[in-house]
N, C-alpha and C positions, 0 to 999 in steps of 0.2 A: 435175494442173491441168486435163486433159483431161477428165477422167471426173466432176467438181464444178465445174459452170459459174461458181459462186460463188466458187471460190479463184482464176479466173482475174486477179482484180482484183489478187492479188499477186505473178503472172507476173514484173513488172519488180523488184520487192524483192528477188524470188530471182536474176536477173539481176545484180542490183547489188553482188553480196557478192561478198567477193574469191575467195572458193572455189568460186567456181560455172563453171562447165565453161567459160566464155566468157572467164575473166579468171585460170583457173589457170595458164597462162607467166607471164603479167603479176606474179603476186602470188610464183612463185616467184623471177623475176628482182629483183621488190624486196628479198623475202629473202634474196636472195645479196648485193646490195648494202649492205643496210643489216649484213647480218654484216660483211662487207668494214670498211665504215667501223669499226667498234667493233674489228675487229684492227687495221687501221693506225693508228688512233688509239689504243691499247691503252689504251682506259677502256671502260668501261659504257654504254650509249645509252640514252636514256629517248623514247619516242615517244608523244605525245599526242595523241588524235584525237578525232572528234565523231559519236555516234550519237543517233535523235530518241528511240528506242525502248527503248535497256538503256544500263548503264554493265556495264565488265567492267575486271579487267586480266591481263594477260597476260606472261609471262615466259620468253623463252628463254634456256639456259645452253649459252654457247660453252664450248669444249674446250679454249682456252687461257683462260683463267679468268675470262672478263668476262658480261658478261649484257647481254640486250636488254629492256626492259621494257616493254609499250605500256597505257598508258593509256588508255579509252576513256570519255568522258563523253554522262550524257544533257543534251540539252540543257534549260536553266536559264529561259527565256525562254518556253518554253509553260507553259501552266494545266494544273494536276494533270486 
């Protein structure tokens, strides 16, 4: 970001992602959480969330047999 003055504009995008150095406790502690729930409640979890930019989905598979699934939508409300 240093070295291309021009990527500096997406400084904070890179900041904002859950995996970026600033927010990796954070995103591990959700993941221990939301595994948590999915064993005490011995069902499956479905997570639905909102990105401006891609739609993805995502699937983790617990050890005792359930799974976490996250949904990611783009949003619907801007102009192609």
């Amino acid at each position: 970001m240093v070295v291309i003055p021009q990527m500096q504009k997406y400084k904070d995008d890179q900041r904002d992602q859950w995996q970026s150095r600033s927010h990796r406790a954070e995103w591990a502690r959700m993941l221990r959480h939301v595994r948590k729930m999915a064993r005490d409640d011995r069902q499956n979890l479905t997570m639905i969330s909102g990105e401006i930019q891609l739609e993805t989905r995502a699937a983790m598979d617990l050890k005792v047999g359930f799974r976490v699934d996250q949904l990611v939508a783009s949003g619907i409300a801007h102009p192609p």
